[in-house]
C-alpha positions in Angstrom: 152.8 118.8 47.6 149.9 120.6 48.6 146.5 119.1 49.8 143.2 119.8 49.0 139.9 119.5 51.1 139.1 115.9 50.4 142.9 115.1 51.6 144.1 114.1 48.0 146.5 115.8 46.0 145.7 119.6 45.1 145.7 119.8 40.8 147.0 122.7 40.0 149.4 124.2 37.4 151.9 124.5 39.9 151.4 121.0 41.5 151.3 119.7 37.4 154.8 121.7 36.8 156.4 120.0 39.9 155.5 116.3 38.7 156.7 117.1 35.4 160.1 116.6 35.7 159.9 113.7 37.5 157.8 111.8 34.7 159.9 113.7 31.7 162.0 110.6 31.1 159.1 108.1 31.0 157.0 110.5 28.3 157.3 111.3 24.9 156.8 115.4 24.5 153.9 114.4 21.5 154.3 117.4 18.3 151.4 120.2 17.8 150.7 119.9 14.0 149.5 123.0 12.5 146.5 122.8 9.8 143.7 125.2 8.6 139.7 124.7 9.4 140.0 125.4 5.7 141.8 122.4 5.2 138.4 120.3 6.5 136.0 121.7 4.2 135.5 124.8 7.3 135.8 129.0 6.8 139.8 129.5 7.1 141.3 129.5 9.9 144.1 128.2 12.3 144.3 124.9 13.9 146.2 123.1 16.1 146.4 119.2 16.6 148.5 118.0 19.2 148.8 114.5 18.1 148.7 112.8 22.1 148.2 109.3 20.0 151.7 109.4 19.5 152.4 108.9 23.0 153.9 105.8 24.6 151.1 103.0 24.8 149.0 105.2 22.0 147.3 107.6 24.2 147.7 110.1 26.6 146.8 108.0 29.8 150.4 106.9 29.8 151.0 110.3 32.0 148.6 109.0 34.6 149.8 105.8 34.9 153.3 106.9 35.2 152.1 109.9 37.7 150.4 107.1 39.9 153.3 104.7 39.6 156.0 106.9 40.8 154.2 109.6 43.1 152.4 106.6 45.4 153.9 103.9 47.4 153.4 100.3 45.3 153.3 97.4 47.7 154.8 94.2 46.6 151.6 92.9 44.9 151.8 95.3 42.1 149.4 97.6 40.4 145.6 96.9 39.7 143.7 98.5 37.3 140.4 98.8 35.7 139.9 100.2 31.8 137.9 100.2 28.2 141.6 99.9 26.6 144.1 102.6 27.2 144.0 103.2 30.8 144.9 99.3 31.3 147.6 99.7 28.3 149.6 102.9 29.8 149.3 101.1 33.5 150.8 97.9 31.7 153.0 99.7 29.4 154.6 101.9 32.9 154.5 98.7 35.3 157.1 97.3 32.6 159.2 99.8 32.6 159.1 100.1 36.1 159.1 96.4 36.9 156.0 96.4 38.7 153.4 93.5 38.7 150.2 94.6 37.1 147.0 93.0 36.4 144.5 94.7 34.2 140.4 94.4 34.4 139.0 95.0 30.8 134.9 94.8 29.8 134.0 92.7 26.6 133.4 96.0 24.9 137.4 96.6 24.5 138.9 96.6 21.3 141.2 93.7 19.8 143.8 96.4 19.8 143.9 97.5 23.1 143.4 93.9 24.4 146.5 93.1 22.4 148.5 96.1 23.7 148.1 94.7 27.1 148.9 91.5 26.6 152.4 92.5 24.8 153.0 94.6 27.4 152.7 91.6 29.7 150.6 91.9 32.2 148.0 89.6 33.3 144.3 90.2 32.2 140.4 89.7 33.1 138.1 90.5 30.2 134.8 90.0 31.7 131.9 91.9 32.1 130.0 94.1 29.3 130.9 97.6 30.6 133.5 99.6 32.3 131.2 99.7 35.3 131.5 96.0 35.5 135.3 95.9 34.9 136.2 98.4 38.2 133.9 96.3 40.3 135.7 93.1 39.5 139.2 95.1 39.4 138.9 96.6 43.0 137.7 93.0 44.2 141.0 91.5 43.1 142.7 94.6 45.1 140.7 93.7 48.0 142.2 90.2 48.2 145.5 90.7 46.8 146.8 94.4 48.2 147.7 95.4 44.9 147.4 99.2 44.3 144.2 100.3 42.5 145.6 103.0 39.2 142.1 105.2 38.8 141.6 105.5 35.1 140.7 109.7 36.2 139.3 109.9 39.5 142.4 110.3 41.2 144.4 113.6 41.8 147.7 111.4 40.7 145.9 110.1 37.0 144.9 113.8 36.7 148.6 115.3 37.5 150.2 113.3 34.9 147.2 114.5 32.2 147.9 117.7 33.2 151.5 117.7 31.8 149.9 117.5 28.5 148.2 120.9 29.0 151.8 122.0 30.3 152.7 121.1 26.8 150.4 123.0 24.9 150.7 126.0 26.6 154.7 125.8 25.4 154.0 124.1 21.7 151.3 126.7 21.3 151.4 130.2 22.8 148.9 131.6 20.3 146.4 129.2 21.1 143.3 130.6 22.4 141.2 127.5 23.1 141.4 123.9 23.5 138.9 120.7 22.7 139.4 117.5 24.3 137.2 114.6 24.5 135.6 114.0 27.6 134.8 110.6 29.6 135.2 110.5 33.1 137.3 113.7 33.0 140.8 113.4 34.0 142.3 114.1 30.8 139.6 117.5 30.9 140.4 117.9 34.4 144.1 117.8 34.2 144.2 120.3 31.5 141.8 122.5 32.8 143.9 123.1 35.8 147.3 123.3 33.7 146.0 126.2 31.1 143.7 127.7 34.2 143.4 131.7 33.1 144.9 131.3 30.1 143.2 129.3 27.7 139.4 128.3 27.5 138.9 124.8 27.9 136.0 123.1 25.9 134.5 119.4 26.8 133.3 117.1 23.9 131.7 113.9 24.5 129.6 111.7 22.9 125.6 112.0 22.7 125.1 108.2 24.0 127.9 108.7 27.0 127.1 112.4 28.7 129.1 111.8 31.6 130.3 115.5 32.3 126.8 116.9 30.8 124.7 115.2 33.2 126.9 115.8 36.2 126.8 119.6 35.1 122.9 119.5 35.2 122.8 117.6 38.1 125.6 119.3 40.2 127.4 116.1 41.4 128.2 113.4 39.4 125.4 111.4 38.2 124.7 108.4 36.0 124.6 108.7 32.0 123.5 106.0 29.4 126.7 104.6 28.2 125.9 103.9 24.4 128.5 105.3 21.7 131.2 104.0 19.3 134.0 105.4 21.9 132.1 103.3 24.1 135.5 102.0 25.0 137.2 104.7 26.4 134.7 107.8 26.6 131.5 105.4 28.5 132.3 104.9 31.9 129.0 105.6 33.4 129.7 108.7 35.5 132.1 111.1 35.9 134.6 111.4 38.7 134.2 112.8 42.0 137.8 114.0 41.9 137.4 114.9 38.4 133.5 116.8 39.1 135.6 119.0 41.8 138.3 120.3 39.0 135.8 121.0 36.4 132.7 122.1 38.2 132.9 125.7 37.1 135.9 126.1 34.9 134.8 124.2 31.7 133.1 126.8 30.1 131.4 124.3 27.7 130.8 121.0 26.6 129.6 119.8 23.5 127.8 116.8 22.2 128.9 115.0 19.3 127.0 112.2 17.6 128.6 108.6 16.4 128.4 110.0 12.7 130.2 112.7 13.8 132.8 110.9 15.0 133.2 108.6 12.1 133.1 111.7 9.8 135.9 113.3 12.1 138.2 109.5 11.5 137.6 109.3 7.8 138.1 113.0 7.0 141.4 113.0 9.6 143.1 110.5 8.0 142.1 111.7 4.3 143.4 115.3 5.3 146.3 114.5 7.6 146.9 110.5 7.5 146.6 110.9 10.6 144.9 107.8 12.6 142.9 108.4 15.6 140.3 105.6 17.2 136.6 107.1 18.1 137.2 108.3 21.7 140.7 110.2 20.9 138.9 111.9 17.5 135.7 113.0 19.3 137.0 116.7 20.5 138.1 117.1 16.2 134.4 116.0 15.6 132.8 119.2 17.4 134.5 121.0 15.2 133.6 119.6 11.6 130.2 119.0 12.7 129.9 122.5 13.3 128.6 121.9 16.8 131.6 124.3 17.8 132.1 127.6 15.8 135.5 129.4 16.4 135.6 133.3 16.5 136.9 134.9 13.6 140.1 135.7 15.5 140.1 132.8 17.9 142.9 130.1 17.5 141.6 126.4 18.4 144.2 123.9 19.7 142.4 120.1 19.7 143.8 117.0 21.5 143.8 114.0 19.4 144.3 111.4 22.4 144.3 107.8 21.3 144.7 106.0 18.2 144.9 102.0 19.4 143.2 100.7 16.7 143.3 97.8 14.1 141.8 100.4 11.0 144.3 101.5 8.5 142.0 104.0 7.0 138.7 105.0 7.1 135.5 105.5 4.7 133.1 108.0 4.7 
């Protein structure tokens, strides 16, 4: 598999197409469900959901975890990982099924649900700390002593490979699609798509307000620190984004968007009320540029948006 300049993996759609097959079984191909903006209260027109919360572990970073898993060499002391929730569920969920040891570094901050997730996927795990930051210090300390292999929640060319099939997905499920929102935290879900739809899709970034990881590093050239303050503070708050992540996006996102936490909250309620679909904070954030109106379709433009995680305790939702 080609290389690229920093001596990691190249991402690119061909690289994403040749891992593909080889993490097929392990995936669950999740459905594009077709709506209308109208449907949400917007000016008609169509829309595309591709509902990645249906995906084994309840989120897309199951591709990742798999990709990292099976394309590197695991030593005998298992997997390590750091994560707000779904990175250290999907590295849990794949270590079972590949029976790999796997221990997984959480921050206080993680939900019941993903803390649960983990545990019944049985593998052993540190909640400490208050923020992701605090979590991957702690969880590449333990692979320092122990030789376990450290799983990157994004910044690693394997994590963004296995996001990428998702794009590889889209482009099938969805020909007609013109553009595509996904949330943004430290990019590898972003990055992986980006490089799958490269040329034939435009590829839109929405974070939160309180956690501009991919905004800052955009105005700042490199990565750089952000505040880390949102209700996807969980999964979309991890303080910086990636370097491998920066490289892939730096001048092929042609936008991203700020959402606020009301935004987000209007984005669950009105989701389920519309759809019943369920989707926690962080995998609803890209529907929430949308019916804020912080993102305006074309008239003849056809919007594809990646719901991405839904491990949550809520049921429903209120405005």
């Amino acid at each position: 598999m080609p290389s690229d300049v920093t001596g990691g993996l190249a991402v690119t759609r061909e690289a994403i197409a040749s891992v593909a097959p080889l993490l097929r079984p392990h995936l669950r191909r999740t459905p594009v469900a077709p709506a209308d903006l109208a449907d949400f209260g917007l000016p008609p027109g169509p829309l595309l959901l591709k509902l990645e919360q249906l995906q084994h572990s309840g989120s897309f970073k199951a591709r990742g975890a798999f990709a990292n898993l099976l394309l590197r060499e695991v030593p005998a002391a298992g997997v390590v990982a750091a994560s707000g929730g779904n990175h250290g569920a999907a590295v849990a969920y794949a270590a079972r099924a590949l029976g790999v040891p796997a221990r997984i570094f959480v921050p206080t901050v993680s939900s019941p649900a993903k803390i649960s997730r983990i545990r019944g996927y049985g593998a052993e795990l540190e909640v400490g700390g208050d923020t992701y930051h605090e979590a991957l210090a702690a969880s590449q300390a333990w692979a320092a002593g122990s030789g376990a292999l450290e799983v990157p929640a994004f910044d690693q060319p394997e994590t963004m490979l296995g996001a990428g099939t998702l794009g590889l997905e889209l482009l099938e499920q969805a020909p007609a699609a013109t553009t595509v929102l996904a949330s943004v935290g430290g990019g590898g879900l972003l990055g992986g798509i980006t490089a799958a739809v490269a040329g034939r899709m435009t590829v839109i970034g929405v974070e939160p307000d309180g956690a501009p990881t991919l905004t800052r590093a955009l105005a700042a050239g490199a990565p750089a620190d952000a505040e880390t303050g949102s209700i996807a503070v969980d999964s979309l708050a991890p303080r910086r984004i990636g370097e491998h992540t920066f490289a892939v996006l730096a001048g092929q996102v042609r936008d991203v968007i700020l959402v606020s936490d009301d935004d987000i909250r209007h984005a669950l309620a009105a989701l389920w009320e519309t759809m019943r679909v369920v989707s926690e904070p962080g995998g609803c954030a890209a529907l929430a540029a949308l019916l804020s109106g912080r993102y305006r379709p074309a008239p003849d433009e056809t919007v594809a948006v990646v719901i991405s995680g839904a491990n949550t305790t809520a049921v429903g939702f209120r405005h």
